[in-house]
C-alpha positions in Angstrom: 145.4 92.4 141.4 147.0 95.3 141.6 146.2 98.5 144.2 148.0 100.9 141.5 149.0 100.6 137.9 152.7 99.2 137.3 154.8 102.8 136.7 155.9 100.6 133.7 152.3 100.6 132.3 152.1 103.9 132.5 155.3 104.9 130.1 156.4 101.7 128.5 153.6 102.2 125.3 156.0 102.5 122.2 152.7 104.5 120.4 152.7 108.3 121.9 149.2 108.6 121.9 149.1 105.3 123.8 151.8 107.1 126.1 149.3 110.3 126.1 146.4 108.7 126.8 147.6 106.0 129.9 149.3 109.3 131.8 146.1 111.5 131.3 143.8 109.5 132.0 145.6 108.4 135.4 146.3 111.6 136.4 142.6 112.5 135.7 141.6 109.5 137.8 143.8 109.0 140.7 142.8 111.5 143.0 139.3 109.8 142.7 140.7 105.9 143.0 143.2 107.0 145.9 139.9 108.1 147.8 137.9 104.9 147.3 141.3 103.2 147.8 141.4 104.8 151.3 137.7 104.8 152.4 136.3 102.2 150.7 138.7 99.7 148.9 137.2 97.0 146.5 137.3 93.4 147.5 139.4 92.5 144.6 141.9 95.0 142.5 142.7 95.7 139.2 144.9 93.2 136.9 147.5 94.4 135.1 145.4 93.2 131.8 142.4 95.2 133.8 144.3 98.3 134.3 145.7 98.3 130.9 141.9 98.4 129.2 141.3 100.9 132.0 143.6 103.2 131.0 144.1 102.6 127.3 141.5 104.1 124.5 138.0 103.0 124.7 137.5 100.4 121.5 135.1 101.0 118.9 131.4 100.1 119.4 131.4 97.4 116.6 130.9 94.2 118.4 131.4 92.6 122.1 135.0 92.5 122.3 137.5 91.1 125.1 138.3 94.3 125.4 134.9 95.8 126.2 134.0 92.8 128.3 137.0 93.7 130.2 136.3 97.5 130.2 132.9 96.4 131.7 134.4 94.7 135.1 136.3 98.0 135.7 133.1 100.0 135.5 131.7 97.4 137.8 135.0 97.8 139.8 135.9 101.4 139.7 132.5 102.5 139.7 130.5 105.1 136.7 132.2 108.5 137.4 135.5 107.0 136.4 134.8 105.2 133.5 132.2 107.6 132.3 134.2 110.5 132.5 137.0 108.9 131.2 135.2 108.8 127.5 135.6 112.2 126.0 137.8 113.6 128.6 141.1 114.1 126.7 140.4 116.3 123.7 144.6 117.4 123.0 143.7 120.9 123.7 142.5 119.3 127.3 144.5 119.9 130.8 144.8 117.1 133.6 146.1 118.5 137.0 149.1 116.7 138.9 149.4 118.0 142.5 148.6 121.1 142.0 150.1 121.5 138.5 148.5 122.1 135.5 149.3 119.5 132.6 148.8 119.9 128.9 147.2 116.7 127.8 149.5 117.1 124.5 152.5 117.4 126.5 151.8 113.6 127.6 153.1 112.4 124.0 156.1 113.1 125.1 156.6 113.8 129.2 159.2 115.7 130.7 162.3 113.2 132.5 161.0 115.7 135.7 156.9 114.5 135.6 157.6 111.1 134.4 159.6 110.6 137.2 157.7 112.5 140.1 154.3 110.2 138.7 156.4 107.5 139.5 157.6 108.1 142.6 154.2 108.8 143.4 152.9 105.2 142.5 156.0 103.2 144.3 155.4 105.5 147.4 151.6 105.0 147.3 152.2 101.4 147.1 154.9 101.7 150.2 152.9 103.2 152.2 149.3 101.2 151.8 151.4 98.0 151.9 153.0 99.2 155.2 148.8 99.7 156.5 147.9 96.2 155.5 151.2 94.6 157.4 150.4 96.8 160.2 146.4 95.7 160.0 147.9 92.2 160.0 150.1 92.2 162.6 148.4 94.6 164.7 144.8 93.3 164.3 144.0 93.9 168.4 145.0 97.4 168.3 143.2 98.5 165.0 140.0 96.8 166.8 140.8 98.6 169.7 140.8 101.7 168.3 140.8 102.1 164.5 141.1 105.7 164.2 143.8 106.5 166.5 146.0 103.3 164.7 145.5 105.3 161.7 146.4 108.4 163.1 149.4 106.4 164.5 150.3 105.4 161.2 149.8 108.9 159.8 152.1 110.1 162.2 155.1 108.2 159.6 154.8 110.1 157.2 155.1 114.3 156.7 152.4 116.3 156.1 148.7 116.1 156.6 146.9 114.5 153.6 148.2 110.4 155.5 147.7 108.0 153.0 146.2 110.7 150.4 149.0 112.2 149.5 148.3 113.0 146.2 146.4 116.0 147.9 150.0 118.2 148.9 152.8 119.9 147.0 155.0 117.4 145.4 158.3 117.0 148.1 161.1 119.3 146.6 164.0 117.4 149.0 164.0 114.4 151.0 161.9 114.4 153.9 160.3 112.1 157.0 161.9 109.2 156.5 164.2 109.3 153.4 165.9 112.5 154.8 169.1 113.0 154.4 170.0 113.2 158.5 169.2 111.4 161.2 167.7 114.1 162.8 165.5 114.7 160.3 164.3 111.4 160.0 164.2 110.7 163.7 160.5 111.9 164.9 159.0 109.7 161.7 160.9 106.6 162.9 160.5 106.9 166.2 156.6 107.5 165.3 157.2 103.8 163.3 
């Protein structure tokens, strides 16, 4: 499975309100999923086909469908405030937030170049960064037995600002910073922290 949805799940539906309700409904959630992500990850993660049902319309209550089978192992997996709230949530009048920024739902038919690209930055670097945790679990498995919390504070150290791994908590970056500055000096006290 996946830890995130694909960016390209996210803005490759060809119907708008497809395209409005997969962006809302992720920005609505993430900030919840990031946090079981970090404290308390499932044993298994979402499919793509999973994610999808996730984040698409709920079907009509007509009969059992795929579909609602499917929708049924993400409330299993993502747990009843996600799914639940995820219902009635989006009226198009409705705002979702975005690190710190207020988003019309209705502007998610059709997102700004600007958003559409900071969402997706924010899903590659999310991925980056808990992928670089789970190679350093492997290949450090003595030292985050040792001492868990300081390997994590170790690995926190990486990456600018406070929020670690969470970073879907602080101002969206403006400029390059940590480790994708422009200058080696300015990238110097992340990688030598790596």
């Amino acid at each position: 499975g996946y830890r995130f949805p694909e960016p390209g799940l996210l803005f490759g539906p060809k119907l708008l309100e497809h395209l409005q309700g997969y962006i809302a409904t992720w920005l609505a959630c993430h900030p919840i999923w990031i946090g079981w992500v970090d404290h308390n990850p499932p044993h298994n993660y979402p499919s793509p086909q999973l994610w999808r049902d996730f984040l698409g319309k709920a079907p009509e209550k007509k009969v059992l469908t795929m579909v609602e089978k499917r929708k049924g192992m993400m409330k299993d997996l993502f747990r009843d405030d996600m799914v639940d709230s995820h219902g009635d949530l989006f009226a198009p009048e409705g705002m979702v937030e975005f690190r710190g920024e207020q988003v019309p739902v209705a502007s998610l038919a059709h997102p700004c170049q600007l958003l559409a690209q900071k969402i997706t930055w924010e899903l590659f670097e999310l991925g980056f960064r808990y992928e670089l945790r789970d190679l350093d679990r492997h290949l450090a498995k003595g030292c985050w037995a040792e001492d868990p919390v300081g390997h994590e504070q170790l690995l926190h150290a990486i990456f600018p600002g406070e929020a670690g791994l969470v970073m879907w908590s602080e101002p969206f970056p403006t400029d390059n910073y940590g480790m994708w500055n422009n200058t080696l000096i300015g990238a110097l006290p992340y990688l030598e922290s790596f």
